[in-house]
Steps between C-alpha positions, in 0.01 A plus 500: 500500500196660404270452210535777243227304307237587760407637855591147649829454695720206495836452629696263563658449875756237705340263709835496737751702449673376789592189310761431245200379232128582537186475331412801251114639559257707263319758739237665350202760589203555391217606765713268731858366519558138358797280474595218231767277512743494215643178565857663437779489680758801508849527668426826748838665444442560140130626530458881385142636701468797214543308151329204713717231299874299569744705454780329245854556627814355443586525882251240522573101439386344124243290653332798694487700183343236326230452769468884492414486077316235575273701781535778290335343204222361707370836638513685157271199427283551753457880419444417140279228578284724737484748285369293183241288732334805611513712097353147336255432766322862616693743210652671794622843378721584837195764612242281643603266796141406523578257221632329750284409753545426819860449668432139573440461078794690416704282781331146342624648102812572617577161665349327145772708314832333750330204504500507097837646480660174731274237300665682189862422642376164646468424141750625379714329724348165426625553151795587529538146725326232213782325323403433126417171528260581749302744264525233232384248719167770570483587190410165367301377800307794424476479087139314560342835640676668202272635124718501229417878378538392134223194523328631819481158604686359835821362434475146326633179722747465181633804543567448907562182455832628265570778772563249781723279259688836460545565832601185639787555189610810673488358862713214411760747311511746793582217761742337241683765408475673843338803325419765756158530611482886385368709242830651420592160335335528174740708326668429151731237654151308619397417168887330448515321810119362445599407130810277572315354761194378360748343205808370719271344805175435306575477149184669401387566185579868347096624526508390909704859503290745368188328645660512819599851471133572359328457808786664707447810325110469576601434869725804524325744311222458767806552801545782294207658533448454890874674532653174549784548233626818327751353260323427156835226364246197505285682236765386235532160607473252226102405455467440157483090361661311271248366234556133546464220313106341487335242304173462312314281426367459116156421392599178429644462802201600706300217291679276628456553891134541411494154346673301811239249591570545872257242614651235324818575612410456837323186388844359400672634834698741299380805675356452868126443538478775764666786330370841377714517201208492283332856664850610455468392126203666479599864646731518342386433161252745570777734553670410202193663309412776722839646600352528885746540766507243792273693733261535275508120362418422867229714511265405158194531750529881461535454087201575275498210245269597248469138314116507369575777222701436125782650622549418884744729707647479827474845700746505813612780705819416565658469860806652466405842309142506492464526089175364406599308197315276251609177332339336197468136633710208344322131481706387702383680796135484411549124509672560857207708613271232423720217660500728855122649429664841545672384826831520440744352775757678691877475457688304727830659627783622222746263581242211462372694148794544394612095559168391319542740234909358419328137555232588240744639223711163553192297402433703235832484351595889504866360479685782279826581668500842533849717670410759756800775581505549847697720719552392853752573756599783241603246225294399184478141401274373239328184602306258280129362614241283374218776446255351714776536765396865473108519514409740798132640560602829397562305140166496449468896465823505318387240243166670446641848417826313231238308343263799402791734435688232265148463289487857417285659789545872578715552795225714619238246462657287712600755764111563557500116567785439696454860707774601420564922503861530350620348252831444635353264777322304246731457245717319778273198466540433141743248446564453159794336355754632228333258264140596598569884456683394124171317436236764635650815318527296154201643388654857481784368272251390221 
């Protein structure tokens, strides 16, 4: 076939034609004949010398016609491929061959163009091979390399941390369930089969769904995007939480941890001698009147406390978002920042914090029963606790935002301290009671 683009020949010739199947070969001249293997394989009796190409026929077997599109394909690719490399790289207008350069050059660019072209379908194949699991499974082993585009920060540990507890969900359903390894699975009847699952074998609770299906639609918009999955059905899985059922603690309340004399209860053998419950204590007080999330309460070091002035602030940029945001500073915690002379100690794991903190509300007598609705396995029960049952680190950030919002503080206000940027996130954290909300919007009934 020659070139209409330019004085340069190329062709494409039969290695064999002898043979039943033989290798395909790109002859070209320019100052000197040259030959580049295609790497394509072509049944002889269905080669055509003038159109240079497979001819399609139906006297010919399916599976030769397929290998013929396939071959077919391939060499348009190559032409189109030559002809691009050469426009983009020397603005080759099909007049000047000495664009080109010597034979040997041309010979070398063609070769880089296959060579691109079979990498291309190398790929290509390789995708069409990786199971979902699989490109979950690199997906998260890969989050760490990752910048969330929103924060331009690397992904945090919490948030990986959360994707692997995801994905060892899905890996247990797929070899429970016998789920097919496949992309095609994850069509309407997915979400229904992974629903009556997760409530008939592991009787989780109703938000487990849509936090499952969360980072499932994060996983497969990215197979989307390398080609991995054309059907868009997951996009309308379920993702959206229940608001459940939290506790605060009051001002009183909050007192009263503060005013545990932990070292005389070890004295008396009441709490052990060698625990950190008090540095638990501590924290989270300090969270009680800041509103910091965990990561940050584990990383005061990077805070600004500003405690020589008449009205001290803390000044944090926050881990999770990066707001800057500034606290006025309660007593309590300039007491706590002279107790630790500004070195504050480090959390010890959750499910220790979370121990000392239910430990430290039992001391303090934070016995209110209090009924929490809960839906698990896909039935709601209420169940009644003893409210320091309840106490959780994240109660800390919870208690700091009800308490402002039930004395009267612009929602606004307290945004800019908690970091908050939509009000629908933040008014999740206000817990206030029937009674509370009676109480708090008496004064526009005088």
């Amino acid at each position: 076939m020659a070139n209409k683009k330019g004085k340069i020949n190329l062709n494409y010739n039969l290695k064999d034609k002898s043979e039943e199947l033989t290798l395909v070969y790109l002859i070209g001249y320019h100052k000197k004949r040259f030959k580049v293997s295609t790497k394509q394989y072509v049944y002889v009796k269905t080669w055509d010398n003038e159109s240079q190409r497979c001819i399609i026929s139906t006297s010919f077997a399916d599976r030769i016609n397929r290998a013929s599109r396939k071959v077919n394909k391939f060499l348009d690719a190559i032409d189109d491929g030559i002809h691009k490399f050469f426009e983009s790289r020397h603005g080759f207008n099909g007049n000047d061959p000495s664009y080109f350069g010597t034979a040997e050059y041309l010979k070398d660019s063609i070769q880089r163009v296959i060579d691109g072209l079979i990498e291309g379908e190398r790929k290509e194949e390789e995708k069409k091979s990786i199971t979902p699991l699989q490109f979950f499974q690199s997906y998260v082993d890969n989050m760490h390399k990752r910048v969330d585009p929103r924060t331009r920060k690397f992904i945090a540990d919490r948030t990986i941390g959360h994707h692997k507890t995801v994905l060892k969900r899905y890996q247990t359903f797929f070899a429970e369930k016998n789920i097919k390894d496949d992309f095609s699975v994850f069509d309407r009847q997915f979400q229904e089969v992974f629903i009556n699952w997760a409530y008939t074998s592991k009787n989780y609770s109703s938000n487990t769904i849509p936090a499952s299906f969360s980072v499932l639609k994060v996983w497969l918009n990215d197979a989307a995007r390398q080609g991995l999955i054309k059907d868009d059905t997951y996009k309308s899985y379920i993702s959206k939480s229940d608001e459940v059922d939290n506790i605060y603690l009051t001002e009183d309340e909050i007192s009263r941890l503060y005013a545990l004399d932990i070292p005389m209860l070890k004295s008396k053998g009441i709490i052990d001698a060698k625990s950190t419950i008090e540095e638990t204590r501590d924290l989270f007080i300090i969270g009680c009147w800041t509103g910091l999330r965990q990561s940050d309460l584990n990383h005061l070091e990077k805070a600004l406390f500003d405690v020589e002035t008449t009205e001290p602030t803390i000044t944090v940029v926050t881990e999770k978002t990066s707001e800057k945001v500034k606290i006025p500073m309660h007593r309590y915690i300039k007491e706590l920042y002279a107790k630790y002379e500004g070195e504050f100690p480090k959390m010890c794991y959750k499910s220790r914090f979370n121990e000392h903190l239910k430990e430290l509300g039992r001391l303090a007598e934070i016995n209110d029963e209090v009924i929490i609705k809960e839906n698990r396995g896909g039935k709601v029960t209420s169940i009644k606790y003893k409210k320091y049952q309840l106490i959780k680190s994240h109660t800390a950030r919870r208690s700091f935002a009800t308490n402002l919002y039930l004395k009267g503080a612009p929602t606004i206000s307290i945004m800019k301290l908690t970091g908050h940027t939509t009000e629908a996130n933040f008014m999740k954290y206000i817990k206030v009671t029937r009674e509370e909300n009676a109480q708090l919007m008496q004064q526009f009934f005088k």
